[in-house]
TIRO-2110 file (N, C-alpha, C; in Angstrom, 1 decimal):
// TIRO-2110
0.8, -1.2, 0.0, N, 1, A
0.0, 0.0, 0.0, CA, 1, A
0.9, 1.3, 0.0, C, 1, A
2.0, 1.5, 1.1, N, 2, A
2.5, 2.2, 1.2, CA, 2, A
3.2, 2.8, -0.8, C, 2, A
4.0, 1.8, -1.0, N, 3, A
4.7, 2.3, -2.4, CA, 3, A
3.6, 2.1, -3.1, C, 3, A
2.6, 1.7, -3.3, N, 4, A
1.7, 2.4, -4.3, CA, 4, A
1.3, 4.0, -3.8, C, 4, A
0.9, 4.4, -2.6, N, 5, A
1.0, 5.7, -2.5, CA, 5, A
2.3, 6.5, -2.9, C, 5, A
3.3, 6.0, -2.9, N, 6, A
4.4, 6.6, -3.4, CA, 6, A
4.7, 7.2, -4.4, C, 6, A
4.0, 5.6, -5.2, N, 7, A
4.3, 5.7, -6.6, CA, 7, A
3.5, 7.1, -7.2, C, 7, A
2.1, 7.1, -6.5, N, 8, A
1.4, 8.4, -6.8, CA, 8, A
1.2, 9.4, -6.6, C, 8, A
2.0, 9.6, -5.3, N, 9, A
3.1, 11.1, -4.8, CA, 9, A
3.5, 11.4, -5.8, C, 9, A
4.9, 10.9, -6.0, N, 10, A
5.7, 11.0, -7.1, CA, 10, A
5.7, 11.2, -8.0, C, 10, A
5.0, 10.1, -8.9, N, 11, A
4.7, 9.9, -10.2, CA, 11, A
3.6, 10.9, -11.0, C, 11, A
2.6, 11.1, -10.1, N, 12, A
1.4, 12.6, -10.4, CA, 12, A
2.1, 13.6, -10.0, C, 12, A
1.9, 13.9, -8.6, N, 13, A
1.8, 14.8, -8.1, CA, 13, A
2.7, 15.8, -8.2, C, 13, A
3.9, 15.2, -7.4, N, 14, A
5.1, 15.6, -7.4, CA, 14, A
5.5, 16.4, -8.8, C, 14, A
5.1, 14.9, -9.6, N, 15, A
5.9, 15.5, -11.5, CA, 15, A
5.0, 16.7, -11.7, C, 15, A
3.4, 16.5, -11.4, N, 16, A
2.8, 17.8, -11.9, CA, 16, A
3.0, 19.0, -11.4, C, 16, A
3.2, 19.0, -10.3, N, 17, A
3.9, 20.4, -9.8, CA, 17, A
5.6, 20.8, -10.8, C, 17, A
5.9, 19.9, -10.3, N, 18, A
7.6, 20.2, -10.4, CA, 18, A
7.8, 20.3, -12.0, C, 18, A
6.9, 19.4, -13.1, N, 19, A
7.3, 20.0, -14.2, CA, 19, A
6.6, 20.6, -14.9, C, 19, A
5.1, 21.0, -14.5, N, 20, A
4.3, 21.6, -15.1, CA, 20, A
4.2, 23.1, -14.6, C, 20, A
3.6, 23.0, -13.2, N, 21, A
3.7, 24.1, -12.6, CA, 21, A
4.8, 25.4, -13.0, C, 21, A
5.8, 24.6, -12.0, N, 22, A
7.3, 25.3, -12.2, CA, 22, A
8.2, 24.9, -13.0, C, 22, A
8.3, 23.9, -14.1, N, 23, A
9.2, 23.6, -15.2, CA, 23, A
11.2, 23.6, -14.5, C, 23, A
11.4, 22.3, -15.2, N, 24, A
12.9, 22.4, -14.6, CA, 24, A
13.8, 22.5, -16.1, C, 24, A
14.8, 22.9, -15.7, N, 25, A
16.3, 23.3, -16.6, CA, 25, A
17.1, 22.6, -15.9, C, 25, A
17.6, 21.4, -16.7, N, 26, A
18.7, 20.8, -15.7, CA, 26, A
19.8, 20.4, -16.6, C, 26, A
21.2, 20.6, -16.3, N, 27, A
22.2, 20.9, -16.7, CA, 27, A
23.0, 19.5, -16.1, C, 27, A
23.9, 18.9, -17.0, N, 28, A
24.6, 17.9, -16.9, CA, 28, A
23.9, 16.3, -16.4, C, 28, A
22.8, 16.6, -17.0, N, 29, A
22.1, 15.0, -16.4, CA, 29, A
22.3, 13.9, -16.2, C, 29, A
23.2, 13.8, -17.4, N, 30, A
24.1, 12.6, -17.5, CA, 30, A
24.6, 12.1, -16.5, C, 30, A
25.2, 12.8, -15.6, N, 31, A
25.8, 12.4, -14.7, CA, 31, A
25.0, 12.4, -13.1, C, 31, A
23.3, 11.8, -13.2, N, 32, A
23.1, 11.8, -11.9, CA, 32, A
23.3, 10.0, -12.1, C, 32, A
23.1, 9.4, -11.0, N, 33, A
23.0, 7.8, -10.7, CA, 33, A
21.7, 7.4, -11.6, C, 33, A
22.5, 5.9, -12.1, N, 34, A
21.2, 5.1, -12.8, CA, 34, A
21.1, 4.1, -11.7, C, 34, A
21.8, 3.9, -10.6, N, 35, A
21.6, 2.7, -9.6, CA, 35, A
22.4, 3.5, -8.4, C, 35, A
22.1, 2.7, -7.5, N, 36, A
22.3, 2.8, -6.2, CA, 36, A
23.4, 1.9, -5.5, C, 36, A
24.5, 2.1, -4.5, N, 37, A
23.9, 3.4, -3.7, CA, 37, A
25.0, 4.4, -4.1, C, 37, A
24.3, 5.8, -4.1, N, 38, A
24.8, 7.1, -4.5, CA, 38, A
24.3, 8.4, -3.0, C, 38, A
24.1, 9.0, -3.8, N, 39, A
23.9, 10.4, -2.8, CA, 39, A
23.8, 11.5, -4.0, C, 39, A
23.1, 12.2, -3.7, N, 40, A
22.4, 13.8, -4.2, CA, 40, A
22.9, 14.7, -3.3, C, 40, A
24.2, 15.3, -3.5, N, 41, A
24.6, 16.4, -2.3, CA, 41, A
24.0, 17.8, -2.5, C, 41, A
23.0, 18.1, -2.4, N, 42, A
22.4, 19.8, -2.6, CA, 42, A
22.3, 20.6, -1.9, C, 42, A
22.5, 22.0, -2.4, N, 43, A
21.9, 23.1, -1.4, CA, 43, A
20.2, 22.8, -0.9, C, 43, A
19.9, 23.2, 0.0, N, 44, A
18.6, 23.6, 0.8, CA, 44, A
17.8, 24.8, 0.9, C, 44, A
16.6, 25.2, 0.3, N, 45, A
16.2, 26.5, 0.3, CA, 45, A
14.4, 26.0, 0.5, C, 45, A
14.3, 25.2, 0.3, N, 46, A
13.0, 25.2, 0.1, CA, 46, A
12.3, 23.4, 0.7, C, 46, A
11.2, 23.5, 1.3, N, 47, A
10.5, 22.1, 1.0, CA, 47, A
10.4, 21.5, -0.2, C, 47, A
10.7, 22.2, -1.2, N, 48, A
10.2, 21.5, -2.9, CA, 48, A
11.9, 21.0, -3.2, C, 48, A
12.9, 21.3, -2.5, N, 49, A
14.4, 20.6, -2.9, CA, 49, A
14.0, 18.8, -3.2, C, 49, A
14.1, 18.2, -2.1, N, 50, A
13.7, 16.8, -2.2, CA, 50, A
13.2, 16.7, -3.6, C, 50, A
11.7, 16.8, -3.3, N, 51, A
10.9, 16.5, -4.4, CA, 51, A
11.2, 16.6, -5.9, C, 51, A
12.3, 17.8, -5.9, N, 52, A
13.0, 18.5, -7.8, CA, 52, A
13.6, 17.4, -7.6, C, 52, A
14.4, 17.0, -6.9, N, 53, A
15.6, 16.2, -6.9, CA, 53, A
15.5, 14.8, -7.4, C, 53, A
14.0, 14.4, -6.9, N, 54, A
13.6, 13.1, -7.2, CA, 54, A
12.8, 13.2, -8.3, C, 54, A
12.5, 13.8, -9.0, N, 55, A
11.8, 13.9, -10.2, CA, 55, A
12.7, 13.2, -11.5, C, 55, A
14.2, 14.0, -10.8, N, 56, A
15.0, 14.0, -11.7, CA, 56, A
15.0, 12.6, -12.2, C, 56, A
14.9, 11.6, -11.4, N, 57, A
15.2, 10.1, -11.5, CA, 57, A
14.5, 9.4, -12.2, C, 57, A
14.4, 8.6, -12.6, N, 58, A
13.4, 8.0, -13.6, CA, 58, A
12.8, 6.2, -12.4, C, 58, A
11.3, 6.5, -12.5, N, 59, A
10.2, 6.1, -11.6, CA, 59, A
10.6, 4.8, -11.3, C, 59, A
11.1, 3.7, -12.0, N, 60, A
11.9, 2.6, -12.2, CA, 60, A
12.9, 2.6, -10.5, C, 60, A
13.5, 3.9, -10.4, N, 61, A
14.5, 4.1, -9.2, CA, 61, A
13.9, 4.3, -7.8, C, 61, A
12.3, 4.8, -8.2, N, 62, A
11.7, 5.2, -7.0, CA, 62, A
12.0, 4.4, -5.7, C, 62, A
11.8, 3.0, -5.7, N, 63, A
11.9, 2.7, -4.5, CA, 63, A
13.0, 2.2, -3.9, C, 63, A
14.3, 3.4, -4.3, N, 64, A
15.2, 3.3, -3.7, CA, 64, A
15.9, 4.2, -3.4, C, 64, A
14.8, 5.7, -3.8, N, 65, A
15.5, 7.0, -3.4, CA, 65, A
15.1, 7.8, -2.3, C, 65, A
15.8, 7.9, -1.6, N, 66, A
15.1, 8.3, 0.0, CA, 66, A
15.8, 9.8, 0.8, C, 66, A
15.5, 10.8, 0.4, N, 67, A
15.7, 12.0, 1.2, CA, 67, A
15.7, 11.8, 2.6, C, 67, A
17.3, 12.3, 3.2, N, 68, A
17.6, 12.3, 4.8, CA, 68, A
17.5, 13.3, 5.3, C, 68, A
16.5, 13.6, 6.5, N, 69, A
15.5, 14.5, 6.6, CA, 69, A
15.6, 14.2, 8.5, C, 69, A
15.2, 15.2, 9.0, N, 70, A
15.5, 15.9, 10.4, CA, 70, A
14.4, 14.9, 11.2, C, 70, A
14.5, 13.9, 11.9, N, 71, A
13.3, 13.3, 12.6, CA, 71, A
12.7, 14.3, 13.6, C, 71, A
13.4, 15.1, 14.5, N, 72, A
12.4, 15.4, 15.3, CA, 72, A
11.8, 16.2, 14.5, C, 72, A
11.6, 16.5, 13.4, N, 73, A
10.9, 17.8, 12.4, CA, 73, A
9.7, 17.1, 12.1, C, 73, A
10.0, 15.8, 11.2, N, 74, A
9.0, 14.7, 10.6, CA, 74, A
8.3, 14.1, 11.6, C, 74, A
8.8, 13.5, 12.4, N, 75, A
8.4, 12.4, 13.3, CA, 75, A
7.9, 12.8, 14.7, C, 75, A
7.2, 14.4, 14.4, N, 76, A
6.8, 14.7, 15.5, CA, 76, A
5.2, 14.5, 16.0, C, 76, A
4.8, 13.8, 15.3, N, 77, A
3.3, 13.5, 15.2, CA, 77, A
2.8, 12.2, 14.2, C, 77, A
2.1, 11.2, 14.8, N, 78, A
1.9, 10.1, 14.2, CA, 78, A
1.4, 10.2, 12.3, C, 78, A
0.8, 11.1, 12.6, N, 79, A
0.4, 11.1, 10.8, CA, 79, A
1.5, 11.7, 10.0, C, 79, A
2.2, 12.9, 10.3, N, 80, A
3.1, 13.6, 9.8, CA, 80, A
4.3, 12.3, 9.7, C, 80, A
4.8, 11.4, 10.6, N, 81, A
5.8, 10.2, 10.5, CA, 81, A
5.2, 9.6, 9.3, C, 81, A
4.1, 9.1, 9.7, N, 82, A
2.9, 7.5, 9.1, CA, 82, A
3.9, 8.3, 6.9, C, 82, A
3.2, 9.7, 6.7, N, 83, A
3.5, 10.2, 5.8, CA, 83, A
4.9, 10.7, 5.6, C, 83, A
5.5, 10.9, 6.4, N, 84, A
6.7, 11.0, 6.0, CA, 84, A
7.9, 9.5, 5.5, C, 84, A
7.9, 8.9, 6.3, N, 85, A
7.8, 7.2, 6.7, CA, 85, A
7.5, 6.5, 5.3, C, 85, A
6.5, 6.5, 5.0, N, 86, A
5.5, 5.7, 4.1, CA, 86, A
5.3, 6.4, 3.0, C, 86, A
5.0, 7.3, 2.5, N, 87, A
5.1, 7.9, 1.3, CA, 87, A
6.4, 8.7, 0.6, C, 87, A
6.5, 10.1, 1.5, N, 88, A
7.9, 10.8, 1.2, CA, 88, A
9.1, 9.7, 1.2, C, 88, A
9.3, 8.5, 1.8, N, 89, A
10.2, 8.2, 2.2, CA, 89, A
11.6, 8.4, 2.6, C, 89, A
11.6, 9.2, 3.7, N, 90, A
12.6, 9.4, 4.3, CA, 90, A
13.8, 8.3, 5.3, C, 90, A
15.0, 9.0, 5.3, N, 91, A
15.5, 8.2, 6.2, CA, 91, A
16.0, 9.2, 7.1, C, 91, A
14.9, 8.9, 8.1, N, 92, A
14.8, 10.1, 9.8, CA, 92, A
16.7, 9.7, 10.3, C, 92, A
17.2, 11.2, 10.5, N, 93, A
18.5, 11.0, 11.5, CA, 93, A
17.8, 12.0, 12.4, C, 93, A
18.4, 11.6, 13.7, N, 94, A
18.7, 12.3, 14.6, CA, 94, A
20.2, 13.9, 14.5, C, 94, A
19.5, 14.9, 15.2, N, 95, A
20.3, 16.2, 15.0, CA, 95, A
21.3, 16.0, 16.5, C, 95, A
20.8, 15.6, 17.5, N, 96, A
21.0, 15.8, 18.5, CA, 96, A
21.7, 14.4, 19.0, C, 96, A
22.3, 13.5, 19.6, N, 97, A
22.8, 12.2, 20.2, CA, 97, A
21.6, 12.0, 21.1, C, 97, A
21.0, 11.0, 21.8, N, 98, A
19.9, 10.8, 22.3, CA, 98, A
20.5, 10.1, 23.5, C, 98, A
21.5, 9.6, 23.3, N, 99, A
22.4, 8.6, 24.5, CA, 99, A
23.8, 9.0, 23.8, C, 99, A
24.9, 8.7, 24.5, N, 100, A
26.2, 9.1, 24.2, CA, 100, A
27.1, 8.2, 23.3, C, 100, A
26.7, 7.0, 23.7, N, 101, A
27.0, 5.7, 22.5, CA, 101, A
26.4, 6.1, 20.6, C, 101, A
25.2, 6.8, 20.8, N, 102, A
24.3, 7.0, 19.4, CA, 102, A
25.2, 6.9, 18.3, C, 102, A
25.4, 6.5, 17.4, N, 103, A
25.2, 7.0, 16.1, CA, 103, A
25.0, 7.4, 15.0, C, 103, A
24.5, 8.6, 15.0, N, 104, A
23.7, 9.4, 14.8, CA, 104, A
23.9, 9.3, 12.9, C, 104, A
25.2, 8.9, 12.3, N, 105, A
25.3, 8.4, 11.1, CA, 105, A
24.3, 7.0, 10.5, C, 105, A
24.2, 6.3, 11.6, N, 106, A
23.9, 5.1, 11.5, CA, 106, A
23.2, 4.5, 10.0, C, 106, A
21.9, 5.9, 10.5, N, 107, A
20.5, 5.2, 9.2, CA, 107, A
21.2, 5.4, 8.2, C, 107, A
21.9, 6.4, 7.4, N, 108, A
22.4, 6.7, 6.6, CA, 108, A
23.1, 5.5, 6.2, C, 108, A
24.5, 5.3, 6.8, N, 109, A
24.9, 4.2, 6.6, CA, 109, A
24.5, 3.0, 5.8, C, 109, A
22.8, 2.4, 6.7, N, 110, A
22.3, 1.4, 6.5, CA, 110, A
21.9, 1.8, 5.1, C, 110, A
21.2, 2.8, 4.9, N, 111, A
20.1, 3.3, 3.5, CA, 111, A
21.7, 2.8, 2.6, C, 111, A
22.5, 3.0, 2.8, N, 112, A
23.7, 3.0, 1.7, CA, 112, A
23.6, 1.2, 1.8, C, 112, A
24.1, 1.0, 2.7, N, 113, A
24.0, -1.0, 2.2, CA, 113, A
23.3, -1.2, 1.6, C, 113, A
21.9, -1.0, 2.0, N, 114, A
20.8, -1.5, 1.0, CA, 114, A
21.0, -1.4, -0.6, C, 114, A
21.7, -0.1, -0.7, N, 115, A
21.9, 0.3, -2.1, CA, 115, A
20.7, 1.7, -2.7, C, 115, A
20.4, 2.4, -1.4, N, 116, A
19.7, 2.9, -1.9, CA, 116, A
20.3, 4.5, -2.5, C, 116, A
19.4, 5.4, -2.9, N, 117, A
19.7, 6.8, -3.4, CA, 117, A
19.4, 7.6, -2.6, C, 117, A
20.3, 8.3, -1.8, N, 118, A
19.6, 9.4, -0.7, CA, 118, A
19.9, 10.7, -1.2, C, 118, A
18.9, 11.5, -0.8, N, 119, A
19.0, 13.1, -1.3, CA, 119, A
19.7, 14.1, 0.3, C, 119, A
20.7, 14.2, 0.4, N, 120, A
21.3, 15.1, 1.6, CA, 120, A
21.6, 16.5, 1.0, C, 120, A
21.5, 17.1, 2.5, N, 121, A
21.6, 18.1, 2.3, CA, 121, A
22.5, 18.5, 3.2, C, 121, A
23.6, 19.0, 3.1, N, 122, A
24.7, 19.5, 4.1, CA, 122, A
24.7, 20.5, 4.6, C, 122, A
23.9, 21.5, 4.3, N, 123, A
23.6, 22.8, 5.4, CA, 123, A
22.8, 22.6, 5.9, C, 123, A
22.1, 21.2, 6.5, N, 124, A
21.6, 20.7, 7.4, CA, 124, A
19.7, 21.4, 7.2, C, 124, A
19.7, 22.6, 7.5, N, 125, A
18.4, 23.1, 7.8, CA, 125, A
17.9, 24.4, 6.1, C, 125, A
17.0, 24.4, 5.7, N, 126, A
16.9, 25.3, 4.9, CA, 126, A
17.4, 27.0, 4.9, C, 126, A
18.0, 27.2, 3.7, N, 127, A
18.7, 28.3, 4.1, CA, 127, A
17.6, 30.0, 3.7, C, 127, A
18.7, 30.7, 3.7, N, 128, A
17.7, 31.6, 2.7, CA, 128, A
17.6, 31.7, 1.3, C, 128, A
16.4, 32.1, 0.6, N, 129, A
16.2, 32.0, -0.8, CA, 129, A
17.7, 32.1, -2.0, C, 129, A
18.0, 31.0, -2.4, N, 130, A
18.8, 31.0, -3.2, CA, 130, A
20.4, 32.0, -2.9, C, 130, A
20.8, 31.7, -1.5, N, 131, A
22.0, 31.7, -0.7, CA, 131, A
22.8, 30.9, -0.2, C, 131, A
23.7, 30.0, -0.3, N, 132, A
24.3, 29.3, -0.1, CA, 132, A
24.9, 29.7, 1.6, C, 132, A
24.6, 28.2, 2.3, N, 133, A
24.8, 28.7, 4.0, CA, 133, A
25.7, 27.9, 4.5, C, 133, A
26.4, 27.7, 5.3, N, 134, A
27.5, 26.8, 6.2, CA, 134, A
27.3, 25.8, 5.5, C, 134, A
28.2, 24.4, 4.9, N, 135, A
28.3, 23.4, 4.9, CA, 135, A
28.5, 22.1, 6.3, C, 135, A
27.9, 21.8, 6.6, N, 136, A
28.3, 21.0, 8.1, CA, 136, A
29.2, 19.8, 7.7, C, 136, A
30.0, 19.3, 8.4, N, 137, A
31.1, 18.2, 8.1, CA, 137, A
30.3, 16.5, 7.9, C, 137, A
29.4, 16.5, 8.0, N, 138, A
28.5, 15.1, 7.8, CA, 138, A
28.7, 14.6, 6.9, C, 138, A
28.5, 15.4, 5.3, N, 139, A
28.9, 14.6, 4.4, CA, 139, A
30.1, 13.8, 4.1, C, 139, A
31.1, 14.7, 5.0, N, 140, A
32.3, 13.9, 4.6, CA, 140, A
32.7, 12.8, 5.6, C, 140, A
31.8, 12.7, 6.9, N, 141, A
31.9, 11.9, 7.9, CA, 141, A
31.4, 10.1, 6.6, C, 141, A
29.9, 10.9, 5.9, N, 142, A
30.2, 9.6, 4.9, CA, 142, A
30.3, 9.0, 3.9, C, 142, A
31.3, 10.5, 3.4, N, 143, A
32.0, 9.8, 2.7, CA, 143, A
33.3, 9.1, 2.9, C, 143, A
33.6, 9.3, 4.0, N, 144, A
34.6, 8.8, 4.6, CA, 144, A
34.5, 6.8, 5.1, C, 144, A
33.0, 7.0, 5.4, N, 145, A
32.6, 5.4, 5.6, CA, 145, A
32.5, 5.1, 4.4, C, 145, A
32.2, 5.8, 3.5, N, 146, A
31.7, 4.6, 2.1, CA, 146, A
32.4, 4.9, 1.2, C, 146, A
33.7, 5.1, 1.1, N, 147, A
34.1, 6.0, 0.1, CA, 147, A
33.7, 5.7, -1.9, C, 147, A
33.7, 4.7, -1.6, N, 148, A
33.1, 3.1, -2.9, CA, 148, A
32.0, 4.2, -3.5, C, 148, A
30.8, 5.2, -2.6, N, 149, A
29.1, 5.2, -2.5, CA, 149, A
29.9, 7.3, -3.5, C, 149, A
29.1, 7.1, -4.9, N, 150, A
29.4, 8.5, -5.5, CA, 150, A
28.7, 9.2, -4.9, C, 150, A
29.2, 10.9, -4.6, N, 151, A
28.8, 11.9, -3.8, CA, 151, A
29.1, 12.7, -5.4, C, 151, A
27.5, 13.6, -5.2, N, 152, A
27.1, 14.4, -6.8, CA, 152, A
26.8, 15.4, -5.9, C, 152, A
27.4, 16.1, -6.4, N, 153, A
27.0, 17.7, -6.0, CA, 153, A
25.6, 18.0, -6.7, C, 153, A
25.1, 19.2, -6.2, N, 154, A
24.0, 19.5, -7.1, CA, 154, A
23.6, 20.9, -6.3, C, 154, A
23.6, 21.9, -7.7, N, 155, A
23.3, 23.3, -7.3, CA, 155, A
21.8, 23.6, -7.7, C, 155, A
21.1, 24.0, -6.7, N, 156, A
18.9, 24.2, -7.4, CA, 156, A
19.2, 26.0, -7.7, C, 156, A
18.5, 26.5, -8.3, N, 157, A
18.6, 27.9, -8.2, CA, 157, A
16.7, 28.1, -8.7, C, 157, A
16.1, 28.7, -7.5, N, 158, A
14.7, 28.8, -8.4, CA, 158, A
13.9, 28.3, -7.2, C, 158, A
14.2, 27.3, -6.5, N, 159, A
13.0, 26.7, -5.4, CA, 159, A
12.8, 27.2, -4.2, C, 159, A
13.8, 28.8, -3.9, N, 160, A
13.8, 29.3, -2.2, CA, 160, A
12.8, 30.4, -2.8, C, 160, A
12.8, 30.6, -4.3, N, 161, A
11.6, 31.8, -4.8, CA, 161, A
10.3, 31.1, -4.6, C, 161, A
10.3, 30.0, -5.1, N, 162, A
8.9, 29.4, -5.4, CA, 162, A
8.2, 28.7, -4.4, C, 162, A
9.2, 28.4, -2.9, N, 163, A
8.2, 27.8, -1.9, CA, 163, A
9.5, 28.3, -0.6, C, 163, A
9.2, 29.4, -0.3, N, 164, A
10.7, 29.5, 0.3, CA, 164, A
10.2, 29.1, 1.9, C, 164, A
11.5, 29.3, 2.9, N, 165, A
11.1, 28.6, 4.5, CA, 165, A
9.8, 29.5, 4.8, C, 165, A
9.1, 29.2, 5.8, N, 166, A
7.9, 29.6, 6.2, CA, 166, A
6.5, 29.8, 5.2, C, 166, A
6.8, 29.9, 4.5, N, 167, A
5.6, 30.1, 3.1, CA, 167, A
4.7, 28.4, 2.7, C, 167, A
3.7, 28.8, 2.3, N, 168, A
2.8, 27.5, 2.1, CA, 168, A
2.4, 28.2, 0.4, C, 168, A
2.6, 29.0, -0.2, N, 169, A
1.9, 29.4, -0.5, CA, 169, A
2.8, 29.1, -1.9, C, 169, A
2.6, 27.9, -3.4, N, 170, A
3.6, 27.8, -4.1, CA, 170, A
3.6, 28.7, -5.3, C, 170, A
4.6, 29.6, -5.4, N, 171, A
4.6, 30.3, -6.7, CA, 171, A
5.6, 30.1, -7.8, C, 171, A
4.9, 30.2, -8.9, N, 172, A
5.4, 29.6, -10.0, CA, 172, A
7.1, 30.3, -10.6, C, 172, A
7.9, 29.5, -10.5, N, 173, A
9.1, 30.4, -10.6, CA, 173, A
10.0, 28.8, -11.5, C, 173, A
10.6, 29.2, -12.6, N, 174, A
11.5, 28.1, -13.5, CA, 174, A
12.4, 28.0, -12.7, C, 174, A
13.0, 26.6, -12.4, N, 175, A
13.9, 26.1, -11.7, CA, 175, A
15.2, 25.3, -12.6, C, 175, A
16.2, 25.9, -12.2, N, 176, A
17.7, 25.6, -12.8, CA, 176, A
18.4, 25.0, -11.4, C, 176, A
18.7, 23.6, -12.2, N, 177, A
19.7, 22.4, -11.7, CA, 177, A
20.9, 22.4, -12.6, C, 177, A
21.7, 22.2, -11.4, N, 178, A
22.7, 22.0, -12.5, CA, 178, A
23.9, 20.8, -11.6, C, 178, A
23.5, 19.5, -12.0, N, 179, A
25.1, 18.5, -11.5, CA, 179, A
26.3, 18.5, -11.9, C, 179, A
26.9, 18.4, -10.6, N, 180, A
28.1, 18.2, -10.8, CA, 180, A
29.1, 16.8, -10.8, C, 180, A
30.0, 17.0, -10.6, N, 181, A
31.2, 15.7, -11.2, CA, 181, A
31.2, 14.6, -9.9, C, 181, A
30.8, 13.6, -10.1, N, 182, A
30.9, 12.8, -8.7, CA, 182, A
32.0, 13.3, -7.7, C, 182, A
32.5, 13.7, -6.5, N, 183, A
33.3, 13.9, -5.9, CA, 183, A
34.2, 12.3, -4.9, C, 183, A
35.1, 11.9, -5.2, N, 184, A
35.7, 10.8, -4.6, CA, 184, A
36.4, 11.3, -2.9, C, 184, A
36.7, 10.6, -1.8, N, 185, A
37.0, 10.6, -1.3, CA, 185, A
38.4, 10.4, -0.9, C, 185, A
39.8, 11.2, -0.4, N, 186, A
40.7, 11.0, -0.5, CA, 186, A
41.6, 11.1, 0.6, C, 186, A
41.2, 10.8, 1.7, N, 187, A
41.4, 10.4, 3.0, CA, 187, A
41.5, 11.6, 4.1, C, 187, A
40.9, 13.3, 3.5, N, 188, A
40.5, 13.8, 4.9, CA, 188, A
39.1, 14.5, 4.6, C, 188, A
38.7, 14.7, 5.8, N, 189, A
37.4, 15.2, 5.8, CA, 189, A
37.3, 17.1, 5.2, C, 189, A
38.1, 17.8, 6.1, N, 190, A
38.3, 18.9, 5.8, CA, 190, A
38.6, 19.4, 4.3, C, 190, A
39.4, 18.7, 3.8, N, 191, A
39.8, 18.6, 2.4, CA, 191, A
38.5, 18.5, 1.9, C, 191, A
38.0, 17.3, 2.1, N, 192, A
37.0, 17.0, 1.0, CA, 192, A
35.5, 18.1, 1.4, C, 192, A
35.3, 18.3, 2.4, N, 193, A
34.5, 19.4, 2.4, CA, 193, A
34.8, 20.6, 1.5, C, 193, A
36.0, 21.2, 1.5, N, 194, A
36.7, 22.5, 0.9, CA, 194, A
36.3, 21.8, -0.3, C, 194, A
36.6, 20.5, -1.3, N, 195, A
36.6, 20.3, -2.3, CA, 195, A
35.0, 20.4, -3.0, C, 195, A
34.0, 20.0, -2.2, N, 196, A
32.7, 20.5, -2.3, CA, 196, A
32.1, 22.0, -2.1, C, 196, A
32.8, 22.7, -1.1, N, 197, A
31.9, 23.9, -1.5, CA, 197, A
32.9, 24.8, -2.8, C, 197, A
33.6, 24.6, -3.5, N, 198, A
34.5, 25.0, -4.5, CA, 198, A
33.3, 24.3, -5.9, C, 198, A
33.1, 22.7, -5.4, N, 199, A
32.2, 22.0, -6.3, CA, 199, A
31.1, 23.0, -6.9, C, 199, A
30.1, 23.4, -5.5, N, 200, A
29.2, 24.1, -5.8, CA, 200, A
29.3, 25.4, -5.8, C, 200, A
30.3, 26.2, -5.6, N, 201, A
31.0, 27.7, -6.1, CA, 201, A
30.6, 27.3, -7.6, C, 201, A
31.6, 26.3, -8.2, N, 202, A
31.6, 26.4, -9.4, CA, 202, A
30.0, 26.6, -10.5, C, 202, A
29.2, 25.4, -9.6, N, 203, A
28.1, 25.2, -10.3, CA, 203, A
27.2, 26.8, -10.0, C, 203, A
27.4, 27.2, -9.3, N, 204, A
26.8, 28.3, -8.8, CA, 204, A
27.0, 29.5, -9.7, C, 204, A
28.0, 29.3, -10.4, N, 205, A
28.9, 30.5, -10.9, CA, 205, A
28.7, 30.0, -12.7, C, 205, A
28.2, 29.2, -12.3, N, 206, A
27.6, 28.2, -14.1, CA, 206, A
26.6, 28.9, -14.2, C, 206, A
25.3, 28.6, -13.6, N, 207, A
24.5, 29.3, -12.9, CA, 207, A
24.1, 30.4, -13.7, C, 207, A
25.2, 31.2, -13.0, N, 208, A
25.0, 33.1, -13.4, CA, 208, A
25.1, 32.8, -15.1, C, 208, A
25.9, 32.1, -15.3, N, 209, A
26.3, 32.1, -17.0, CA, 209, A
25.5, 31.8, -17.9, C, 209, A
24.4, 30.9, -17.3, N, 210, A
23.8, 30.1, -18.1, CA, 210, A
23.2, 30.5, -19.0, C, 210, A
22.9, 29.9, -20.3, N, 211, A
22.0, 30.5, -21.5, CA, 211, A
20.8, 30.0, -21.8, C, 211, A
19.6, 29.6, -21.3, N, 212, A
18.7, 28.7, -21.7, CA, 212, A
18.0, 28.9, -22.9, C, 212, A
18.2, 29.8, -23.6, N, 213, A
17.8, 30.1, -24.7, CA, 213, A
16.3, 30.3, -24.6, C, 213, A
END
């Protein structure tokens, strides 16, 4: 039951919004994942990030793409989980340690054995409309466990206009994606952070250039 509701999240709804509504421009497609397990590294501006991100995929991938998403945010009320859980499909991490042993990487981790495709976001919480905010060191905590699992950069420009933090209210604004080059892992964390936000400088600075004719 659950992934047939998914399938029609996604497959309707999702797509009707995201390519009808607001239309996407996405740049370098080639290079997101045709299989799992990978990662979607993006900026954060909006609730509609996930959802652009997953569009991108083709429906065949669906039940193995799963946006890593803030539990106490989702899972603060039994229907908001049941739906986040069950349809969105997320993989709830913890922000905070809950006991001192925790690890707080864990689900992640596991979502990666499985083989799946998670959509993260490394400035952790949404930022402001189409601004780029702190990168936190998580991603590279795993990329450091999986180094094997591709890390894709991915710059949105378009989604903090069209549903930005606090707003319900969605306005129609064209959205430009643009991927970047898988990033490999090379034995420090700090490095490979610096080597991502340069990633998305770059795409960012593509961005400004762009020509959609």
């Amino acid at each position: 039951m659950g992934g047939l509701l998914r399938l029609l999240f996604y497959g309707v709804i999702v797509r009707g919004v995201v390519l009808v509504v607001l239309g996407l421009n996405v740049r370098h497609r080639e290079r997101l994942p045709t299989r799992g397990p990978a990662i979607l590294a993006a900026n954060h501006n909006s609730h509609l990030d996930a959802m652009a991100l997953i569009s991108l995929l083709p429906l065949r991938l669906l039940p193995r793409v799963r946006p890593v998403a803030a539990a106490d945010y989702f899972l603060r009320n039994r229907w908001l989980a049941w739906f986040a859980l069950k349809v969105v499909g997320i993989v709830p991490l913890n922000r905070q340690r809950q006991h001192e042993r925790e690890d707080l990487l864990a689900p992640v981790a596991a979502a990666l054995e499985r083989g799946d495709i998670l959509i993260f976001f490394p400035e952790g919480s949404r930022g402001e409309p189409e601004q780029l905010a702190e990168f936190k060191s998580g991603l590279a905590r795993i990329a450091e466990r999986r180094p094997d699992v591709p890390v894709i950069p991915i710059y949105t420009y378009g989604l903090g206009r069209a549903l930005p933090r606090g707003e319900w209210l969605l306005v129609p604004f064209f959205v430009d994606i643009f991927v970047g080059q898988a990033l490999p892992f090379e034995g420090d964390r700090a490095a490979y952070m610096q080597r991502y936000r340069d990633a998305m400088a770059a795409l960012a600075r593509e961005e400004q250039r762009a020509d959609w004719d």
